[in-house]
N, C-alpha and C positions, 0 to 999 in steps of 0.2 A: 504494500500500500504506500504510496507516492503522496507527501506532501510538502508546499513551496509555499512559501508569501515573503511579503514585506512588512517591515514597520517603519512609517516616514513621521521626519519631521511632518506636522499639521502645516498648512498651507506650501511644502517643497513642492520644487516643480518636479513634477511626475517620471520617473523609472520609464523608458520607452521603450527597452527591451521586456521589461517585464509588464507594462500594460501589452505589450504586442504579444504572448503568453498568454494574461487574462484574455483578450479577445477571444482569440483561439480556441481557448477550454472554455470560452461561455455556453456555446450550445451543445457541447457535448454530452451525449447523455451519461457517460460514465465520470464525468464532474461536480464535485462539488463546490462552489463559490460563496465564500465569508465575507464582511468586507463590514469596516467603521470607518470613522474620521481618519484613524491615523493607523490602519493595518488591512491587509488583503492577504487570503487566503486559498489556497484550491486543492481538494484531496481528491485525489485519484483513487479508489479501490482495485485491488487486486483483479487479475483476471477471473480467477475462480467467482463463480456463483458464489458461493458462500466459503467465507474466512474466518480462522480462529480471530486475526487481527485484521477489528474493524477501526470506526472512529462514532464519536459519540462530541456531539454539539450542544452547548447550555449557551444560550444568546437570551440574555434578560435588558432590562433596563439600565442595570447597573455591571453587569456585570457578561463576562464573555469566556466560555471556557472549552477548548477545541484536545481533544486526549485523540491521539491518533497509535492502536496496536491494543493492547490487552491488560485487562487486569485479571489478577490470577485469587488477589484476597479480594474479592469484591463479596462475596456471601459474609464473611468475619468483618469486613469494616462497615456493611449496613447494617450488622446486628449488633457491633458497637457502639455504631452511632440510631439508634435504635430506629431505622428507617426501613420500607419496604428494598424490596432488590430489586434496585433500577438502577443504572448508571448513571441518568441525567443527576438524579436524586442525590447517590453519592458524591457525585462533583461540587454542587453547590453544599449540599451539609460541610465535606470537606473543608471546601473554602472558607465557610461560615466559622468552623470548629478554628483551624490551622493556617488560615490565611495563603500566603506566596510559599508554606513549607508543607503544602499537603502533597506534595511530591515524596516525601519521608513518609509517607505512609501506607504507598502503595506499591505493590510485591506486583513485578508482570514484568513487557519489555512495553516501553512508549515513548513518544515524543508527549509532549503539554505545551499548551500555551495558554495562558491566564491574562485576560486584560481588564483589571478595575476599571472600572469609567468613572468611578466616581473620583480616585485620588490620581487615576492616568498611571497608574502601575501595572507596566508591561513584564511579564514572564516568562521566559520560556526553560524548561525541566526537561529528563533523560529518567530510563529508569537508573538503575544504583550498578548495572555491567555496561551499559553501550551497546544492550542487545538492538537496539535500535538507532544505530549514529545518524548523529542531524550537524552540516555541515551550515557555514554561516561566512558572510561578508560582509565589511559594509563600503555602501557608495557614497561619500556624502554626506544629503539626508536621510540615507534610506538602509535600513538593516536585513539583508534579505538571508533568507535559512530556505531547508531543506534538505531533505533525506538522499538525495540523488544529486551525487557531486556534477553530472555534465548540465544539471538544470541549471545551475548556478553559473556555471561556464558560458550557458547562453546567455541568461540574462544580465549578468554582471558584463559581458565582453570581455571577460581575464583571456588572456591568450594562453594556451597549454603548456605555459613557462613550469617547467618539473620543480619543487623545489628540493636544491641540490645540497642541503643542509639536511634533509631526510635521506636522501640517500646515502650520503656518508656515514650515517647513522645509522639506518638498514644493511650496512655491509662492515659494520664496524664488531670486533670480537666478539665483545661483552653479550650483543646481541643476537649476534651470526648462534653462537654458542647456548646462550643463556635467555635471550630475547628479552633483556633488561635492558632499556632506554629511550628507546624512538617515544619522542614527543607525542602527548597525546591531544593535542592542542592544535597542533600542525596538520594538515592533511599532506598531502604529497603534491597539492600545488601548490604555487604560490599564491600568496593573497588570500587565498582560502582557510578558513580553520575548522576547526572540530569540536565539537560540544563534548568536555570530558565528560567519565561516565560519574554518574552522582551529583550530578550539577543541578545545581540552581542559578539562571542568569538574569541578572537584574537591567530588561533594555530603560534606558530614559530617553524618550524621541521628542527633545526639548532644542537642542542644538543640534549644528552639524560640528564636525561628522560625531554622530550619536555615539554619547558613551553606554557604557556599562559593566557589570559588575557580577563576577561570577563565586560562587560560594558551592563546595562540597556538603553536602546533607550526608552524606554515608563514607565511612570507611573500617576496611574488618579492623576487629576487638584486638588491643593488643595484650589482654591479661586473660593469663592463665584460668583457669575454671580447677578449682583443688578441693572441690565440695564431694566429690563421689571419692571411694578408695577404692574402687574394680572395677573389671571390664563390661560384666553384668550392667551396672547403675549407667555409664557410658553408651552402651548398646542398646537400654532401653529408650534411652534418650531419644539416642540416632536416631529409632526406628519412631519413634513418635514424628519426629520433626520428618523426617523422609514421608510417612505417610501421609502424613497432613498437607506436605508439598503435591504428593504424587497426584490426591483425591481434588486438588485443587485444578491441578492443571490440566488431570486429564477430563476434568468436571466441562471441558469448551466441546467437547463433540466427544460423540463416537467412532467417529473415521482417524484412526489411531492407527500409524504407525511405527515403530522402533526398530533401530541399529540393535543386530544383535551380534554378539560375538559369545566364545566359550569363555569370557572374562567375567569379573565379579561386576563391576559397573554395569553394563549394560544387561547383563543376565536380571539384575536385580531389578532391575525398574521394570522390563519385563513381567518378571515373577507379582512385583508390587502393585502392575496394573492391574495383571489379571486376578491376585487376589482380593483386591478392594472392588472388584467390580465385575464379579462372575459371570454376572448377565447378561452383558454387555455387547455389543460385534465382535465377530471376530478382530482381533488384532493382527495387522501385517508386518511381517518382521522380513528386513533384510538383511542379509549375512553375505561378508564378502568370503567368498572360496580362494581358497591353495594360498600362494604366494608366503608359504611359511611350511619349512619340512616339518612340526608337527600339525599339523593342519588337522589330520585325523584324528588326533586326541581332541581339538576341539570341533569338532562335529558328532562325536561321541558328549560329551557335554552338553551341547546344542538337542542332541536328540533326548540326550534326561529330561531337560526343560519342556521339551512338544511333548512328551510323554507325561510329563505331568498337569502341562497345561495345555491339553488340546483345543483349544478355542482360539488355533494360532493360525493363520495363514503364512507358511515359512518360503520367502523369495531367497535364492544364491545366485551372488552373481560375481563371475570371474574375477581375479584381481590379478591375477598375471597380466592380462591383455591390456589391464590401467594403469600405464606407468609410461604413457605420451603426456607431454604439456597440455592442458585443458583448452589451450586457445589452439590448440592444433588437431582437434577435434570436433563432430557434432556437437561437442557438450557447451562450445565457446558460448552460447548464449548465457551462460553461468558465470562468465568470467570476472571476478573483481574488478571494481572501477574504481575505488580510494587509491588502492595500493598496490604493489604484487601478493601477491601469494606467499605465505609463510611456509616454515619445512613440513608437511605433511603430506597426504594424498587429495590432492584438491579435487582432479579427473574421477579418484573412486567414491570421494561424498557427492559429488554432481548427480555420479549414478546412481546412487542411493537413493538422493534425493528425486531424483527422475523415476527413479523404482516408485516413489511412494504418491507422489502426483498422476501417474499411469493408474494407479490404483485409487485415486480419489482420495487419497490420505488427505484431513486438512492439517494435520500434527504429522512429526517426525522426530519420537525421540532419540536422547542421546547421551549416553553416559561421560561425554567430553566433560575435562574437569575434576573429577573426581580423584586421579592421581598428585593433583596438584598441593592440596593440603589433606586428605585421607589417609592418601596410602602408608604411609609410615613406614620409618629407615629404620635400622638399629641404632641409631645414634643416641642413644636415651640416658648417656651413662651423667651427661650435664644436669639434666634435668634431676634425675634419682640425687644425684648432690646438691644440688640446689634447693631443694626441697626436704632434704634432709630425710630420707627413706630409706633406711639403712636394712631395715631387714626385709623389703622387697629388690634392694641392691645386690645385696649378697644372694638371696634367694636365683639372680638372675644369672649371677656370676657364674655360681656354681654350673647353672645351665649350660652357661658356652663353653665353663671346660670340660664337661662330659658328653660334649655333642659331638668332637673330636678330636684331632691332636692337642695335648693340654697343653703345650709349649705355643703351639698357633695360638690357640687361645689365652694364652697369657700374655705374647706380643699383640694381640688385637685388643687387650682391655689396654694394656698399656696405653696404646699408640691414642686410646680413645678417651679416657678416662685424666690422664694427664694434662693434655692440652687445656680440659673444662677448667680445672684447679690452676692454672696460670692465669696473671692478672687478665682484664679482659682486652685490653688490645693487645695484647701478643696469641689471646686466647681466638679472638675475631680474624687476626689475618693468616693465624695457620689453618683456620676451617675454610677459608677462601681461598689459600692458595692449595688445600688439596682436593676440595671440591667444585672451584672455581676459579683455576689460575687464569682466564681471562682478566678478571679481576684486578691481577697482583703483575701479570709481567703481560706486555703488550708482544704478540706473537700470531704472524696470521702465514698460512701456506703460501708458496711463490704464483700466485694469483695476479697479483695487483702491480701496475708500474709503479715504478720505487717514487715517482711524485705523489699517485694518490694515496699509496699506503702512508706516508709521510703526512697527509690529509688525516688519514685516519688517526694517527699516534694521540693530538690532543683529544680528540673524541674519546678515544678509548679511557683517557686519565681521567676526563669530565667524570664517566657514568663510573669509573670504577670507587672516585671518592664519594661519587652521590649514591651509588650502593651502600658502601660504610656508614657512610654521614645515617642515612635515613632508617638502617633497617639497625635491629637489638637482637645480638644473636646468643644472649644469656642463655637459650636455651636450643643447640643444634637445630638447624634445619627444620625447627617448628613454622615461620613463616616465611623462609628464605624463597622456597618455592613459589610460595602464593606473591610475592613482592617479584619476583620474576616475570612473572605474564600482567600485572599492571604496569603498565596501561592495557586496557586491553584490546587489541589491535589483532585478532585471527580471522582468517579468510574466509570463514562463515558468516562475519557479520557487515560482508561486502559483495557473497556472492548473490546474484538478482536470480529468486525463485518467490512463489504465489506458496508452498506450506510453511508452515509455523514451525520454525526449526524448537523443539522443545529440550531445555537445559536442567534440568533438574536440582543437580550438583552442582551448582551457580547461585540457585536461588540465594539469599539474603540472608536469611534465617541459616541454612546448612552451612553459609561460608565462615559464618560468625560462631558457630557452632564448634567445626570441625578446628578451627583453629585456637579456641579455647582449651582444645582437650589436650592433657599434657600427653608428649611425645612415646612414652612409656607404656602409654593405652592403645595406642596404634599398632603396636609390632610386639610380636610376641612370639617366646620357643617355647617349645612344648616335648612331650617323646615324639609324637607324631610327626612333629616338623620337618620337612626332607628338603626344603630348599630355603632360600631367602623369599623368591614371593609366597613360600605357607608361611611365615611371619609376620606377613602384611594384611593388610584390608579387613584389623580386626575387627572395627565397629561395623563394618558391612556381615561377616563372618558370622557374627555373635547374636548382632541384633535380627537379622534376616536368616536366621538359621532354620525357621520352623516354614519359611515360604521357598526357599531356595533347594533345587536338590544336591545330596549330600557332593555328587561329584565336584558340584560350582563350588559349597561352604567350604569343601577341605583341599581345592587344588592348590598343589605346590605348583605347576608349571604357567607360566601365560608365556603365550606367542607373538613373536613380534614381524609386522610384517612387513620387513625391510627391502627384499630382493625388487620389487615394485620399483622403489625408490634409487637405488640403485641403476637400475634396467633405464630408469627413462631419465635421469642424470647423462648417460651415456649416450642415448640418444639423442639428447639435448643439444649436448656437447659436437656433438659429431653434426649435427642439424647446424649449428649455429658455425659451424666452422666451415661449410662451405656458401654461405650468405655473399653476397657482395656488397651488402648495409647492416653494420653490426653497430648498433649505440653504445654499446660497453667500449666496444673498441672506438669507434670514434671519439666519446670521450675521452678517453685519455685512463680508464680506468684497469681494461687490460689489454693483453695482444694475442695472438693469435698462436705465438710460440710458448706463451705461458698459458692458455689453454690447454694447446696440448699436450705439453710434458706436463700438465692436470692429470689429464685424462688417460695420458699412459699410465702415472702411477695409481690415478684408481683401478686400472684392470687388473694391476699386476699384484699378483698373491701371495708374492713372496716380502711387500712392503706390509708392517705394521698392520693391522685393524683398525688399530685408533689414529696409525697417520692416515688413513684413506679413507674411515669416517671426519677425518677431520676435512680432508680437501674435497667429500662427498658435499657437506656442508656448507662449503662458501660458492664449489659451483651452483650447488642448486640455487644458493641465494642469487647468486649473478647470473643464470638461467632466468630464475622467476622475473628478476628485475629487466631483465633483456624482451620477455613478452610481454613484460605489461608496459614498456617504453613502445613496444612495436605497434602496440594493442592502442596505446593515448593518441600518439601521432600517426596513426590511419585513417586519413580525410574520411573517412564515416565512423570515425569517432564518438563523437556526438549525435551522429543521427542516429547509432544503433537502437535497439526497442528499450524503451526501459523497463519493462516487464519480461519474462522469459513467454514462450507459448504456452497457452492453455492445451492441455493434451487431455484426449477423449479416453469414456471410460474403453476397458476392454471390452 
């Protein structure tokens, strides 16, 4: 769903790109037109007939209030605010109740826009992730937003100037590696910016060029939660707030679909749907096949799951074959427009997502997220000292040296244990430099001409002291992860499709949750324990043991499905190097001969794992960044669809 306006100075002369827009979408039947003294508006609905995320209009006398996507607590905050359940209803009580911060109060993904008319206090709100980014300029007198960065482009007349301050930040270590930094402020043009996520923006369209003022309503919890003393009290937690999310969101339709894999995350919300709501339609699940030598153990999993919850419609679909660049594809109609594409499989969520659209899905869930602050490390030994837990310390001790070699096991309490008891800045930069030497020493594969890497060096110092500066690492790798992916900037929340990507493990409540819970309660050994991931995923494990089947609750193995990634790197590689228009090269950023001796040394298997995941990584980066350069300055750029195709049922 597509929305644009402006807010102008009262009496400026009028925006003519963007009245010539208004004209245009006047009579169209799939538009909607807002308009006062000093703001215009136009919301586009999705193609689909019917969407999880709609919009909802409150236009009074005094007051104007435009919510464009979903609310997920809308049952809980009308019965708060002891109202019938209507939306119109909620907005204004809201506003009544909380004024310009009733954005704090609602759980979904959205844009907002708030106009008093009676004090001329203009607002515009995000929900608390950026599941919804709204990009924004101003001309002047005039402050224009929207969701679709090339509307902007037309109306504003910014020319496709990249900006090259993100780019060196997109290919800079810390992030290549870590994807700690790029501005969340910035978009990737110039002149244009980004509504961070949890914003509240104060416009005042009193002067030119119009100020304004932006304020964070949310950010996760930075103190411990040390009220429970077991895993039990923790997991009953979890499973409370998980369900309560689950029943909420899956509460928008019953044309449900979910990513499934043999992993815990997406097994569980799975499991979670179809427990809380037996009666439900069937649910359509997509599972990507092979591209992983145990493949078969998790399809063995997969199949415990349909066996126990038969109310499943189960899709597989190749993932060998998806490992070409998405813009070199049918699938291009999906292709990001903020940004490039992050390291992941962009071409196989497309398919996915296309699997579920073919199928009338208006939801697509998705267990993304949940390794980020869930999963749990062994690193716990800070914590159990800091807390002063000495007879669950020793209790654990004993654990790792009867699990195997006791001399291993003594050099790994050491190496772990020691560092926590050192004051805390020698204690902060030995957990960086061995879990994050990006970080600590500026080092990137022979990629880049020795001028842009030389570009890169202060970049890289900026983010690795604003790492330090910002993050409290008193207790290992409790929030180090989740401070990693803020800003949040993944290629799901750019790619242009009509279903409601559903995040679960995002939600608000869960984020604030999981990172409460001390480090100690996430990972766990036991007799049973045979690898490092049956150590992990306790809260999921524990709390969801009586809905999940035993293979999911107790596997030691997860799959990872790399060779994909790999495969179309390669292809990439070899694709771009016979071009006779390359913008990486033309910039100045790399050549043709360090390409290649790239791309030799990822074939060759006699070099390191971690040196040719490492140079896997910065070509992808300089791949993704190379088609989506291609992909901006393609004279039908801006004219592409801004919506993908409506596809018919089967």
């Amino acid at each position: 769903m597509e929305i644009f306006g402006k807010i102008s100075v009262k009496g400026y002369p009028p925006l003519s790109p963007f009245t010539a827009e208004w004209d245009k979408h006047w009579n169209a039947l799939d538009s909607h037109h807002f308009q006062g003294d000093t703001y215009q508006v136009i919301v586009k609905p999705p193609a689909l007939a019917k969407n999880v995320a709609s919009f909802t209009c409150l236009d009074t006398e005094n007051l104007f209030v435009l919510l464009v996507g979903r609310i997920d607590n809308q049952l809980a905050l009308c019965n708060a605010l002891h109202i019938p359940v209507n939306t119109k209803r909620l907005l204004y009580k809201a506003y009544t109740v909380w004024g310009t911060q009733m954005a704090k109060a609602l759980l979904g993904a959205f844009n907002l826009l708030i106009i008093d008319k009676r004090t001329n206090e203009h607002i515009i709100a995000n929900d608390h992730y950026n599941f919804k980014p709204l990009y924004y300029t101003r001309l002047n007198g005039h402050f224009v937003f929207g969701n679709d960065i090339r509307r902007l482009i037309n109306i504003s007349g910014i020319s496709l100037s990249v900006n090259q301050q993100n780019v060196k930040e997109f290919l800079s270590p810390v992030y290549v590696i870590d994807e700690f930094g790029v501005s969340q402020e910035r978009s990737f043009f110039d002149n244009i910016n980004k509504l961070p996520f949890a914003t509240i923006m104060a416009i005042r369209p009193e002067i030119a060029p119009i100020p304004y003022e932006v304020s964070n309503y949310w950010y996760p919890t930075k103190e411990m939660d040390r009220t429970k003393r077991d895993y039990e009290d923790y997991a009953e937690e979890f499973r409370a707030i998980f369900e309560e999310i689950l029943q909420e969101q899956s509460s928008h339709s019953d044309k449900i679909g979910c990513e499934l894999s043999g992993g815990i995350d997406s097994s569980s919300l799975l499991c979670g749907i179809q427990h809380l709501n037996p009666d439900s339609a069937p649910v359509n699940t997509y599972t990507l096949t092979g591209g992983t030598d145990t493949w078969h153990l998790e399809q063995d999993k997969i199949n415990d799951i349909l066996a126990l919850y038969p109310n499943t419609n189960p899709h597989y679909i190749p993932c060998d074959p998806l490992y070409d660049y998405i813009e070199n594809t049918d699938l291009k109609t999906f292709s990001p427009i903020d940004h490039p594409n992050l390291l992941n499989l962009p071409t196989a969520l497309a398919s996915l997502i296309q699997g579920a659209q073919q199928d009338n899905c208006q939801m697509l869930f998705s267990g993304e997220g949940a390794d980020w602050y869930l999963e749990g490390i062994d690193l716990i030994w800070d914590s159990l000292l800091k807390s002063k837990q000495w007879r669950p310390m020793w209790s654990r001790m004993k654990k790792t040296f009867t699990k195997g070699d006791p001399l291993t096991g003594f050099i790994y309490l050491l190496n772990s244990i020691i560092p926590s008891s050192l004051p805390k800045k020698v204690s902060d930069h030995l957990y960086l430099k061995k879990f994050y030497p990006r970080t600590i020493n500026f080092s990137t594969p022979d990629v880049f001409t020795d001028e842009f890497k030389r570009q890169l060096q202060p970049i890289s110092d900026q983010f690795r002291a604003q790492l330090i500066q910002n993050n409290d690492f008193e207790y290992w790798a409790q929030r180090l992860e989740f401070e990693l992916i803020l800003p949040p900037n993944h290629n799901w929340q750019s790619l242009q499709f009509d279903v409601e990507y559903m995040l679960p493990y995002l939600d608000r409540r869960m984020i604030d949750f999981g990172l409460a819970v001390p480090p100690e309660f996430k990972f766990r050994i036991e007799k049973e324990t045979k690898s490092f991931y049956g150590g992990t995923k306790v809260l999921q494990r524990e709390g969801l043991r009586s809905i999940l089947p035993p293979s999911i609750a107790n596997s030691q193995i997860k799959s990872v499905y790399s060779n994909p990634v790999t495969k179309r790197v390669i292809l990439g590689v070899e694709s771009l190097l016979k071009k006779k228009t390359t913008y990486i090269i033309e910039e100045g950023i790399s050549t043709p001969v360090k390409l290649q001796a790239a791309l030799l040394l990822l074939k060759d298997k006699n070099v390191p794992l971690a040196t040719r995941n490492d140079c896997e990584a910065w070509l992808d980066s300089l791949l993704n960044l190379e088609m989506w350069l291609q992909t901006v300055y393609h004279p039908t750029f801006l004219d592409l669809p801004l919506t993908v195709p409506t596809y018919a049922w089967r």
